[in-house]
VOPAGU-2260 file (C-alpha; in pm, 1 decimal, decimal comma):
REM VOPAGU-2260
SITE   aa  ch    i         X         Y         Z
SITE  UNK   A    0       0,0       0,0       0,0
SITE  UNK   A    1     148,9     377,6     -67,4
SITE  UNK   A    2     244,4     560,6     235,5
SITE  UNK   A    3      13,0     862,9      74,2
SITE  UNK   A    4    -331,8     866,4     -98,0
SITE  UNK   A    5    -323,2    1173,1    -389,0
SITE  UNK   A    6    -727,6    1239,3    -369,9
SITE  UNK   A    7    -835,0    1363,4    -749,8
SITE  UNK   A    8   -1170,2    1571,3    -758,0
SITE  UNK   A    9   -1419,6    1449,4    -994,2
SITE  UNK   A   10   -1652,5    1650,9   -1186,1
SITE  UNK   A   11   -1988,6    1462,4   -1221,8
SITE  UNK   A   12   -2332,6    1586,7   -1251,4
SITE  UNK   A   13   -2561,9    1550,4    -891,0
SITE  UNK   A   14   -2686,1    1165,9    -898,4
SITE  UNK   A   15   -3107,8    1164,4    -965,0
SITE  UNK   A   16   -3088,2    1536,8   -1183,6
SITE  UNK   A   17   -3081,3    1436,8   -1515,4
SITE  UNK   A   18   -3453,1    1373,6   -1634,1
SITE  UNK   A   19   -3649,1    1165,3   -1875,0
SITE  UNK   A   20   -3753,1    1454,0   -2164,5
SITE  UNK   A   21   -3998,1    1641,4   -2020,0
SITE  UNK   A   22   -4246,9    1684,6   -2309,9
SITE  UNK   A   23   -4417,4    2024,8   -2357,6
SITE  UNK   A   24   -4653,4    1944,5   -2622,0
SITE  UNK   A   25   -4993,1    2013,4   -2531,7
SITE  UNK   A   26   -4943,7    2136,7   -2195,8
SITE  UNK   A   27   -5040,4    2471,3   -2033,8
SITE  UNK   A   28   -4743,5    2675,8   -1926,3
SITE  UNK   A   29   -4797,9    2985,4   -1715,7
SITE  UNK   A   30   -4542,3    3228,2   -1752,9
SITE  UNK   A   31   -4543,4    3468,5   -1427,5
SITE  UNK   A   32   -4422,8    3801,6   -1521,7
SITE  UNK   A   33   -4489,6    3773,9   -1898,1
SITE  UNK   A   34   -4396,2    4164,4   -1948,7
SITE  UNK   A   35   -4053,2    4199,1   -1786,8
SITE  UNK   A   36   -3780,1    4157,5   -1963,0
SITE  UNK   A   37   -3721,1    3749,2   -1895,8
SITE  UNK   A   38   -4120,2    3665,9   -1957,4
SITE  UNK   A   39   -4142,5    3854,9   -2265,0
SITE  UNK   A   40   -3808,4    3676,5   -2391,6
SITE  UNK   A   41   -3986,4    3356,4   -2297,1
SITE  UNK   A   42   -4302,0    3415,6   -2447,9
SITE  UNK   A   43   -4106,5    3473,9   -2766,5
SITE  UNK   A   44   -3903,6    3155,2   -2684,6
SITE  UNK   A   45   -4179,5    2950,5   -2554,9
SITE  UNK   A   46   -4431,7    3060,4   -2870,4
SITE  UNK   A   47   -4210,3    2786,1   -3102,0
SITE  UNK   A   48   -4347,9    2511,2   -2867,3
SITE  UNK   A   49   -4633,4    2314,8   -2855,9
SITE  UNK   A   50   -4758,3    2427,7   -2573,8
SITE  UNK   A   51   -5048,3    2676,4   -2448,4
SITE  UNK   A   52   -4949,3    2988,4   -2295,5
SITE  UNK   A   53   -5140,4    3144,6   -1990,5
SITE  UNK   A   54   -5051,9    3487,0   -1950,0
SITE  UNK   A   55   -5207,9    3780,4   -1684,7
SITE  UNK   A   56   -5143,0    4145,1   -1677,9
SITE  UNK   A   57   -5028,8    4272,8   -1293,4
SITE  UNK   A   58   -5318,0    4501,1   -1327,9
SITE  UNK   A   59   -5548,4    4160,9   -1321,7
SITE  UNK   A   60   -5381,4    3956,5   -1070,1
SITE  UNK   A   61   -5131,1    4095,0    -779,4
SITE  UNK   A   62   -4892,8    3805,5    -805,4
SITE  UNK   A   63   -4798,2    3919,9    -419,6
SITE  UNK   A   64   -5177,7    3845,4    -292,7
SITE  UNK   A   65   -5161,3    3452,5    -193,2
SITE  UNK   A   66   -5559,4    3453,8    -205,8
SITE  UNK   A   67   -5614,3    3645,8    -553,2
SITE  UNK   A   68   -5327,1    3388,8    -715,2
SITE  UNK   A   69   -5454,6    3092,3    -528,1
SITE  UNK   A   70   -5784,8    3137,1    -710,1
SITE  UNK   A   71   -5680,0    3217,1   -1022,7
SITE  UNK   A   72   -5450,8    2949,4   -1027,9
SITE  UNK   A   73   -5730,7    2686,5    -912,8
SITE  UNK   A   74   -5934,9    2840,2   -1246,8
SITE  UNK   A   75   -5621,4    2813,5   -1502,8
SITE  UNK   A   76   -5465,0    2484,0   -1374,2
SITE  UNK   A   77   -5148,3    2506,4   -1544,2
SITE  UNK   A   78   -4936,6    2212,3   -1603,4
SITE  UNK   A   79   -4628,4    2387,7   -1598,4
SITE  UNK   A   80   -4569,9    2754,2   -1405,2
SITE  UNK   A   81   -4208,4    2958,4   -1483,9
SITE  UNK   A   82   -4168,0    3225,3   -1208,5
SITE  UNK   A   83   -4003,1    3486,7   -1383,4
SITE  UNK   A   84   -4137,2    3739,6   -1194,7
SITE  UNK   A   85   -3962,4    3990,7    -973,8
SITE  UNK   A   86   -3873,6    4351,7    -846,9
SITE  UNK   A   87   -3540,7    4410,8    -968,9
SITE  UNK   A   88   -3286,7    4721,2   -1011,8
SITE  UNK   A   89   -2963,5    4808,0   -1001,5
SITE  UNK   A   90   -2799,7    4948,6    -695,9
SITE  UNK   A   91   -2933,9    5237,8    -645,4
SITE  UNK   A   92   -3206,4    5076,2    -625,7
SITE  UNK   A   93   -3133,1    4831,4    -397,2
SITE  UNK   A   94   -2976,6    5007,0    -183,0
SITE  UNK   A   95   -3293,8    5307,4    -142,9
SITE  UNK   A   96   -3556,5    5081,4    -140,9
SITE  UNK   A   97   -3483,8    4707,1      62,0
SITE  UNK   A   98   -3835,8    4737,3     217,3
SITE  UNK   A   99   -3948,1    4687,1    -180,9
SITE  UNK   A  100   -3729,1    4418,3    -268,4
SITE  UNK   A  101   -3743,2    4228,2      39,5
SITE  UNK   A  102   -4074,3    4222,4      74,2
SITE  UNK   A  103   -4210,4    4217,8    -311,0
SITE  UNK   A  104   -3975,6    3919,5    -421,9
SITE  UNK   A  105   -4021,8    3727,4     -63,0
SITE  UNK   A  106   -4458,9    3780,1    -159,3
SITE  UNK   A  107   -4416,5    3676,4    -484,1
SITE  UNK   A  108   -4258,8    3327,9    -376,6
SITE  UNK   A  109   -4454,9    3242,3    -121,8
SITE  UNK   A  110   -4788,5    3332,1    -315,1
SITE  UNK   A  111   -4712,7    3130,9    -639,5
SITE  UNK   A  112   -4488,4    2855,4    -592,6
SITE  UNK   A  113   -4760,0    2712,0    -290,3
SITE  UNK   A  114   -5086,6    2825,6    -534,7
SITE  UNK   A  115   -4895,7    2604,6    -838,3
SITE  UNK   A  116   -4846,9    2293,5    -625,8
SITE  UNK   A  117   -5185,0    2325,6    -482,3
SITE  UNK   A  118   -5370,0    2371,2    -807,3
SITE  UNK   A  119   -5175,0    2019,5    -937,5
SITE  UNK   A  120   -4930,2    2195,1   -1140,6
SITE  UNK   A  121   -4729,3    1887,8   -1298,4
SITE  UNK   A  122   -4357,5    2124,7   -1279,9
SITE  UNK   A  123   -4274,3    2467,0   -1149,5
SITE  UNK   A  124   -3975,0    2655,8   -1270,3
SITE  UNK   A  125   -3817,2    2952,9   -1030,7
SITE  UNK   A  126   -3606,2    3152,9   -1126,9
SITE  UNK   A  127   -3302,0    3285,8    -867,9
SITE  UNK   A  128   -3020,1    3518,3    -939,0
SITE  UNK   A  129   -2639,5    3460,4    -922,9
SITE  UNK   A  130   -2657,8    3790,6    -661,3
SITE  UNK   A  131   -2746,0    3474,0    -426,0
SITE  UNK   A  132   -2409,6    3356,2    -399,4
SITE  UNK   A  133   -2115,0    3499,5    -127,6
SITE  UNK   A  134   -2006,0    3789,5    -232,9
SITE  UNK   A  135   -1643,5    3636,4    -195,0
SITE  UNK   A  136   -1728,8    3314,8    -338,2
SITE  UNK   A  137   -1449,3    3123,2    -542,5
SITE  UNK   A  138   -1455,3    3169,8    -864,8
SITE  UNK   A  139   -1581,3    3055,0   -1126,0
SITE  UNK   A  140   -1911,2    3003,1    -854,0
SITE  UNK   A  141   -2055,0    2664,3    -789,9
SITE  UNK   A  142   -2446,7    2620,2    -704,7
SITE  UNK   A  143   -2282,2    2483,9    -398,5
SITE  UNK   A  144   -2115,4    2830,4    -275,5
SITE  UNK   A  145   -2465,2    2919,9    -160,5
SITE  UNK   A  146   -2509,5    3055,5     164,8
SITE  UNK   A  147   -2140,9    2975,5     249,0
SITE  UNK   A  148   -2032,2    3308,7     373,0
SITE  UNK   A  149   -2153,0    3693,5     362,5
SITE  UNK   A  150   -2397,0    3876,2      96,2
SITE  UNK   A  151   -2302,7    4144,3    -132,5
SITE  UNK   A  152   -2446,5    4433,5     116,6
SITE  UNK   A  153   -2552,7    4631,8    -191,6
SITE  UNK   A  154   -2823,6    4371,3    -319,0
SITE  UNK   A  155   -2850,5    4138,8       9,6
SITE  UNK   A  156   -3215,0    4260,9      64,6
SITE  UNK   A  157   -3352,7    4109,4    -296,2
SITE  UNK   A  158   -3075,8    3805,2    -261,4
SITE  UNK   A  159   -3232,1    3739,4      45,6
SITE  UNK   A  160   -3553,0    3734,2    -131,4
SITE  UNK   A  161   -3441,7    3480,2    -368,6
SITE  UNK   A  162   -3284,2    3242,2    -155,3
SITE  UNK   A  163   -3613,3    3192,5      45,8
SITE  UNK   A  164   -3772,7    3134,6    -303,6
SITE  UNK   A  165   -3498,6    2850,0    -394,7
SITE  UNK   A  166   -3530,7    2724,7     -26,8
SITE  UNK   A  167   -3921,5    2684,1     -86,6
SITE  UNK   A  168   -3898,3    2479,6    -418,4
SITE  UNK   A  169   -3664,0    2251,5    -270,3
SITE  UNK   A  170   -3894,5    2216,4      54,5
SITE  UNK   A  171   -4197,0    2164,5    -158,8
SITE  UNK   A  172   -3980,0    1876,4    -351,7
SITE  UNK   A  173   -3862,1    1738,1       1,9
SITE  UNK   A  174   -4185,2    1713,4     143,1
SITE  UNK   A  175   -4446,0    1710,8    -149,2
SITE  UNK   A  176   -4227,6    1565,6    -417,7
SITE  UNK   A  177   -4327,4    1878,9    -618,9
SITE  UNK   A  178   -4080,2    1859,5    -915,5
SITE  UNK   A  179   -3997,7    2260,2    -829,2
SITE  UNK   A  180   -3653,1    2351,7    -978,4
SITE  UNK   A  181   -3442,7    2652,2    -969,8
SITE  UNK   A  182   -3215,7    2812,3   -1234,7
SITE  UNK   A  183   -2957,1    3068,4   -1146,4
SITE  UNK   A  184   -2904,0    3295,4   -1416,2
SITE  UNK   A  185   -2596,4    3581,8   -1433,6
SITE  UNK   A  186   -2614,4    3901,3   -1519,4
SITE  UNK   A  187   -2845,2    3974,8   -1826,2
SITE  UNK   A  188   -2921,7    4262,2   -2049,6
SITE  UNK   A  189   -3122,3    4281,8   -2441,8
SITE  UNK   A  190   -3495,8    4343,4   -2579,9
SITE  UNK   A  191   -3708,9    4501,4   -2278,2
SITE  UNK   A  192   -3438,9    4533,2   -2059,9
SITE  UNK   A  193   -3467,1    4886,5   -1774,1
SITE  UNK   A  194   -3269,9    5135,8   -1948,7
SITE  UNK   A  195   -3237,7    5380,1   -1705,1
SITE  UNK   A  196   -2891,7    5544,3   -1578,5
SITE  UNK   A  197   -2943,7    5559,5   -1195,0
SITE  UNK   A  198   -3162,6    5280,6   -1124,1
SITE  UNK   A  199   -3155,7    5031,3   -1401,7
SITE  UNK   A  200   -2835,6    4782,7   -1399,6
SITE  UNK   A  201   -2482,5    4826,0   -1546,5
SITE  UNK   A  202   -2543,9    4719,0   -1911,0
SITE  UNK   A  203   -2828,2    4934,2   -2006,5
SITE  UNK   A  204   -2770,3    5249,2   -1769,7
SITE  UNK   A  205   -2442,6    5210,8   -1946,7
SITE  UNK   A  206   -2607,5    5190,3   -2275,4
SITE  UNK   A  207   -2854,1    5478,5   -2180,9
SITE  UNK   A  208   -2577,8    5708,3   -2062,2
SITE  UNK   A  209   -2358,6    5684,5   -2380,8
SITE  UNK   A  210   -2624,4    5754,6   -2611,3
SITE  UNK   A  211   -2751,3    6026,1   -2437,2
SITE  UNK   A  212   -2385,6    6186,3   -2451,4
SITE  UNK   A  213   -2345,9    6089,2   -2766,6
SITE  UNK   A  214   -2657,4    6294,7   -2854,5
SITE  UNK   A  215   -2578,4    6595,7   -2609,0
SITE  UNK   A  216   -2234,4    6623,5   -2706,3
SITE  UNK   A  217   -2099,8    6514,4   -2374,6
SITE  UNK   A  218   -1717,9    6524,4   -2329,2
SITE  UNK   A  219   -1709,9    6273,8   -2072,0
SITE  UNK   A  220   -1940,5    5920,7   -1988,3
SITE  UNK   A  221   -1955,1    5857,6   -1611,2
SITE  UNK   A  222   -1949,3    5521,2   -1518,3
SITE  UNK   A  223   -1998,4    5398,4   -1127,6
SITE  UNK   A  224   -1710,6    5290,2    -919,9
SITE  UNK   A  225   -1369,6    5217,6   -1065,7
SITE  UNK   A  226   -1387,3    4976,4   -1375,9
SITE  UNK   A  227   -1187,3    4713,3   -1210,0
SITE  UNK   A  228   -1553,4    4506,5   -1065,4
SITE  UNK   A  229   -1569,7    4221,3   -1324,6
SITE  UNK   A  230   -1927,5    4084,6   -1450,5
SITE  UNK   A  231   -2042,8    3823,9   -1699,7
SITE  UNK   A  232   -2339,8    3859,3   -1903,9
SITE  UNK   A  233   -2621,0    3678,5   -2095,0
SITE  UNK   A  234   -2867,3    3784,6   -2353,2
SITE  UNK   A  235   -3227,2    3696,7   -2234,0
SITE  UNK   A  236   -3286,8    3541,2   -2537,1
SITE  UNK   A  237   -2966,3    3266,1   -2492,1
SITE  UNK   A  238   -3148,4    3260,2   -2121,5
SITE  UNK   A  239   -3482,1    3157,4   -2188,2
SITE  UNK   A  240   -3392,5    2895,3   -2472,4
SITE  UNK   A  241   -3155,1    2743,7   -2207,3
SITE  UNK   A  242   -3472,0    2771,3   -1997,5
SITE  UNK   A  243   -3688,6    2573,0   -2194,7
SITE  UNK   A  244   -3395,2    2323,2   -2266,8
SITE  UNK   A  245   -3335,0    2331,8   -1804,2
SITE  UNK   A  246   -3775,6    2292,5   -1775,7
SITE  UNK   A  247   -3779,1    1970,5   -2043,9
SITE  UNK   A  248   -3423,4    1786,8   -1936,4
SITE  UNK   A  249   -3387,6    1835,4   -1544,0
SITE  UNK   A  250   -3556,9    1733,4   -1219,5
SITE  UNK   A  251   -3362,7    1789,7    -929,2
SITE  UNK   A  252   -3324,9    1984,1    -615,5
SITE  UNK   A  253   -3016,4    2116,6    -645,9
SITE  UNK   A  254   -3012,2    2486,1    -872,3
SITE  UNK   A  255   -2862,6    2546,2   -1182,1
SITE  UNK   A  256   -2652,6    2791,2   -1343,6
SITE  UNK   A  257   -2718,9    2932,2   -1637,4
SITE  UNK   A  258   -2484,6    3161,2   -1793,9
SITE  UNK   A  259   -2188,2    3201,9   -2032,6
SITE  UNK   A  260   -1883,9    3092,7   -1846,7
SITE  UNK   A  261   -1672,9    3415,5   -1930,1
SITE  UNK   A  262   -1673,4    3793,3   -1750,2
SITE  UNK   A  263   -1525,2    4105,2   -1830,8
SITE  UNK   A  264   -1426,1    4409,7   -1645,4
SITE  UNK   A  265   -1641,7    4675,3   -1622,4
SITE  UNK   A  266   -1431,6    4901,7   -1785,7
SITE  UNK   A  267   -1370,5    4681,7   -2107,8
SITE  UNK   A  268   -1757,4    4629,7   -2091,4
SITE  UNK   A  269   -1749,5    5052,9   -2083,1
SITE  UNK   A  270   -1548,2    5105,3   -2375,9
SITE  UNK   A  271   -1734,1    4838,8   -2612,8
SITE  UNK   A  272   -2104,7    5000,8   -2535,1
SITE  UNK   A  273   -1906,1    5305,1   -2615,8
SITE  UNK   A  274   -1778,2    5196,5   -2944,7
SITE  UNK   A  275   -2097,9    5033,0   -3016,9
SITE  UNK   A  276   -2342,3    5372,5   -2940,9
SITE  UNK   A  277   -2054,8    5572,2   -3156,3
SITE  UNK   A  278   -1925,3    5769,4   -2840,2
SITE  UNK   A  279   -1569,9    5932,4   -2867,2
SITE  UNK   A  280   -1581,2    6118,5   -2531,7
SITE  UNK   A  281   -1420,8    6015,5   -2236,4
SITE  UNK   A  282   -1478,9    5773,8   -1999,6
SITE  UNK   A  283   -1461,0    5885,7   -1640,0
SITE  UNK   A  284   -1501,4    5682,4   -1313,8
SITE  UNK   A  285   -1630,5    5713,7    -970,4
SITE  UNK   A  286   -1430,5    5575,7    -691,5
SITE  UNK   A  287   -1667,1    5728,6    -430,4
SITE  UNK   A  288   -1961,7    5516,5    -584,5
SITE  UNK   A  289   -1961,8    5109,8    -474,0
SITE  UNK   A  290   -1841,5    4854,3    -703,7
SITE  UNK   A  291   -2032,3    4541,9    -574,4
SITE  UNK   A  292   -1910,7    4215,4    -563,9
SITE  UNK   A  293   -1534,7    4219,1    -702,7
SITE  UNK   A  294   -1621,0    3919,2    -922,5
SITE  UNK   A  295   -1928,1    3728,4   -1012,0
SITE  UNK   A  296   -1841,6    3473,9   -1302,0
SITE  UNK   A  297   -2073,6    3149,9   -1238,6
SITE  UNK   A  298   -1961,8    2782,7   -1350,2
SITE  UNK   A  299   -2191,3    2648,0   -1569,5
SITE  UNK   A  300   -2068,8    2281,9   -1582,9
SITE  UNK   A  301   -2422,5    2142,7   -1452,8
SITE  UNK   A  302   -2580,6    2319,0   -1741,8
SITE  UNK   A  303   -2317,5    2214,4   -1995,1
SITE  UNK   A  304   -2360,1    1827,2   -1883,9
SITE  UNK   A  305   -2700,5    1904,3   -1975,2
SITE  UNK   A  306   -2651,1    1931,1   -2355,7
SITE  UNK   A  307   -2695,9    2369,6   -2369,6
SITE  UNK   A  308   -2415,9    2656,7   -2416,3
SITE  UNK   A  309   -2535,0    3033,8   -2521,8
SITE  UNK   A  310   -2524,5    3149,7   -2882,7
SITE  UNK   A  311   -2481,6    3528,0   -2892,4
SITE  UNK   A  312   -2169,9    3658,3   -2873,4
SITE  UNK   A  313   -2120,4    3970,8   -2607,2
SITE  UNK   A  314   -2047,4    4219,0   -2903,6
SITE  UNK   A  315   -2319,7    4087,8   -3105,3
SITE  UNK   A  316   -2555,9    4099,3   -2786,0
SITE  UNK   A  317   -2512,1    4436,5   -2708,8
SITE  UNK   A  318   -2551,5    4544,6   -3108,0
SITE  UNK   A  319   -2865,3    4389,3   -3119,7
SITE  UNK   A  320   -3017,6    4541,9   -2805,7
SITE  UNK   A  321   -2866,4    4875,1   -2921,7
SITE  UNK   A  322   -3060,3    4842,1   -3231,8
SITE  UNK   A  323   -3352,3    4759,6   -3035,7
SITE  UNK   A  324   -3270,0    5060,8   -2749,4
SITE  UNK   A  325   -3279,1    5319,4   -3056,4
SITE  UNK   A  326   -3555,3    5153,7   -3219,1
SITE  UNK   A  327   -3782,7    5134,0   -2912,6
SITE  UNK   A  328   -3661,9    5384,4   -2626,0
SITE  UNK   A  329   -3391,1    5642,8   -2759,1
SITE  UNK   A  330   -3637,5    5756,6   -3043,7
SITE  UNK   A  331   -3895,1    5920,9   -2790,4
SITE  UNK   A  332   -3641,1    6099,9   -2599,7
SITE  UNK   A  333   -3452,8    6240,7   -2872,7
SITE  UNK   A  334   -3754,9    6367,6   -2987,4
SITE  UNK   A  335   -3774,5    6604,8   -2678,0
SITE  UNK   A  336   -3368,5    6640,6   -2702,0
SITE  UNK   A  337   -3281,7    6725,4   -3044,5
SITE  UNK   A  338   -2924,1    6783,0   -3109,3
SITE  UNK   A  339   -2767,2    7111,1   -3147,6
C-alpha cells in the first residue's frame, strides 16, 4: 500500500438530476411576469413550442396576494408555471428601497410557488439570481457556494428574497415531491431590458448614458465605481432557450446555473457600449460610488452536462439590443432632445 493517498476531484453531474424529456406538447405553461424583460423573452421563446401559454397582466392579478393567485390558479390549472417574476434594479435601487425588494420578491414566492403545487401543477420553474451567492465566493461560482459566507451588502435585501424562493422549491420537492426547480441565471441585459442610468443595472444604464452623450455632445461618460468590478453577461434570449432546454431535461433539487462561463471588467464592458453607441468622449469613473461584488463569473458545468451553451456573442448581444434601445426607447427621448 502507498504511504500517501493523492485524492483527485471528480466533476460529475448531482446523482437523480438528469430527467427523462420532459415533453411540452400540449401542456399549459404559465409564464409569471410575462412583461418583464425574462417573460417577454420567454413568451417569444416559448411561442415555437407546442404548448399553451397562460398569460395575466399585474393590473389583473397581484402576483404578491396569496388569495387572488390561489384562485386564479385553481381556475387556469397550469401544467407547468415559470416564475419569472420579480422587483429588480440596479444598486441604487437596492440600496434606497430594501423594504421593496425584500418584501415584493419574498410575496411573490410564497404566493405562487404554494398556489402552483396546490392547483396540481405537474412542474414549477423559479427563477433565482447569481446575486445569491457569497459575495467572496471562489470563482468561477458553484451552485454549492450558496449561503457559504456573507452577501453582497448592496443587493442582500432582494438576494435574500431569492434564496427563500430556492429554499421553498426545494422544501416543496422534500416534502411534497413537487418537481420545483431553480435556475440561477448571471447578469443579463437585451430586448425590454430597464434602461435607465441611476436605477436600471450596469449594461443598459451604461447603454442609456452613452447615447444620451453621444446625442448631447458630452465630453465625458460617467461610469460607477472604478472599472476594475468584473461581470459576466447573458442575452435573455440565450437565457430563456436554455430555460426551456433546463424545464424539459432536469428534475432535481439542487439549482442550476445558467450563464456564459466568461466575464469582463467593467471598464472593457465601458469602452465596447461606447464603441458600439458611436461615443468618442471620455470615460470617467467614480471611486466614491460602490463597485459590488469584485467578481461574479458562475460555472456552468451542470448546465453544460445538460446538452446547452449560449449562442450570442457579447459584441453581437449588445448590437442587437442597441438596435432595439434606438428603435424602441432612444427615439422618444430624442424627440424632446434634439441635437444642437
Amino acid at each position: 500500500m502507498p504511504d500517501t493517498l493523492t485524492v483527485v476531484e471528480r466533476r460529475s453531474f448531482p446523482r437523480g438530476g438528469t430527467a427523462d424529456r420532459f415533453d411540452l406538447a400540449g401542456r399549459s405553461v404559465f409564464v409569471a411576469g410575462h412583461a418583464g424583460m425574462v417573460g417577454r423573452a420567454l413568451v417569444r421563446r416559448l411561442s415555437a413550442e407546442p404548448c399553451r401559454l397562460l398569460t395575466v397582466d399585474r393590473g389583473t392579478l397581484d402576483l404578491r396576494r396569496p388569495d387572488a393567485v390561489r384562485a386564479w390558479m385553481d381556475a387556469h390549472r397550469p401544467d407547468v408555471v415559470i416564475v419569472a417574476a420579480a422587483r429588480v434594479g440596479g444598486i441604487l435601487a437596492n440600496a434606497t428601497e430594501p423594504v421593496d425588494f425584500l418584501a415584493d420578491n419574498l410575496a411573490i414566492a410564497n404566493a405562487v410557488i404554494p398556489a402552483a403545487h396546490a392547483a396540481g401543477t405537474r412542474k414549477l420553474l423559479y427563477l433565482g439570481s447569481s446575486c445569491i451567492y457569497p459575495r467572496d465566493a471562489p470563482q468561477p461560482i458553484s451552485e454549492a457556494a450558496l449561503l457559504t459566507g456573507p452577501l453582497e451588502p448592496t443587493n442582500q435585501w432582494y438576494a435574500l428574497a431569492k434564496i427563500a424562493g430556492v429554499k421553498l422549491c426545494e422544501a416543496y420537492r422534500r416534502q411534497f415531491g413537487f418537481d420545483a426547480i431553480t435556475a440561477m441565471p448571471t447578469n443579463l441585459y437585451g430586448p425590454g431590458d430597464r434602461f435607465d442610468p441611476e436605477r436600471g443595472h450596469v449594461l443598459p444604464a451604461l447603454m442609456a448614458k452613452a447615447h444620451r452623450a453621444k446625442r448631447d455632445g458630452t465630453g465625458c461618460l460617467e461610469v460607477w465605481g472604478t472599472g476594475t468590478p468584473r461581470r459576466e453577461f447573458l442575452h435573455v434570449d440565450d437565457l430563456a432557450d436554455g430555460l426551456v432546454h433546463l424545464l424539459t431535461r432536469y428534475s432535481g433539487p439542487e439549482p442550476v446555473n445558467i450563464g456564459t462561463g466568461t466575464d469582463i471588467a467593467i471598464a472593457e464592458l465601458a469602452e465596447l457600449i461606447c464603441e458600439t453607441v458611436g461615443f468618442r468622449g471620455r470615460i470617467g469613473y467614480r471611486s466614491d460610488r460602490p463597485d459590488g461584488t469584485p467578481r461574479k463569473r458562475l460555472d456552468t458545468f451542470r448546465m453544460r452536462s445538460l446538452g446547452w451553451q449560449p449562442r450570442i456573442d457579447l459584441a453581437d448581444g449588445i448590437a442587437q439590443t442597441y438596435a432595439w434601445y434606438r428603435d424602441h426607447v432612444a427615439m422618444d427621448e430624442d424627440s424632446l432632445h434634439p441635437t444642437g
